[in-house]
C-alpha angles and dihedrals in degrees: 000000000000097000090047083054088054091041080055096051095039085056099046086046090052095042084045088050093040093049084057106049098035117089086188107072106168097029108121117230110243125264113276088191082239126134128236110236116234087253090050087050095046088057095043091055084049092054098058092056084058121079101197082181101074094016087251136143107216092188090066092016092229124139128209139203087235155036087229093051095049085051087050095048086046088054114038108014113108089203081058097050094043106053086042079058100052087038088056089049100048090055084059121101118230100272091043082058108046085043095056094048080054092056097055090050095061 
């Protein structure tokens, strides 16, 4: 947990850092013909509920005084967890999720 903390802030420093030094802000990279893992994709998705901006998680539409506090909300709040697990549900199609119902039952 806490290395996944350190990978965070270590994200939200370089994109800090990135934001700063790029003029062009809203070009896409271009393609490496490499493919996300499941986990990348899953922080990526993660990403995009967090406004770093504004220290706010959209997900829970909550704002913080800190980077740190916004990580540690990521990491710890229940509220948190709760609403990334109804988010995640709601991306699956109809079978994923009957399958996974299935899953917990058992």
């Amino acid at each position: 947990m806490m290395e996944h903390l350190k990978r965070t802030t270590d994200k939200v420093k370089d994109e800090d850092n990135r934001l700063k030094a790029s003029p062009l802000r809203g070009l896409v990279a271009a393609y490496s013909g490499e493919s996300d893992s499941e986990e990348d994709q899953e922080e990526d998705q993660e990403e995009k509920l967090t406004d770093w901006q504004k220290l706010a998680c959209l997900l829970c539409r909550r704002q913080f005084p800190s980077k740190e506090a916004l990580i540690r909300h990521q990491q710890l709040s229940e509220l948190h967890k709760q609403n990334l697990e109804i988010h995640r549900r709601s991306k699956l199609s109809e079978s994923e999720l009957e399958a996974l119902e299935k899953s917990e039952r058992e």
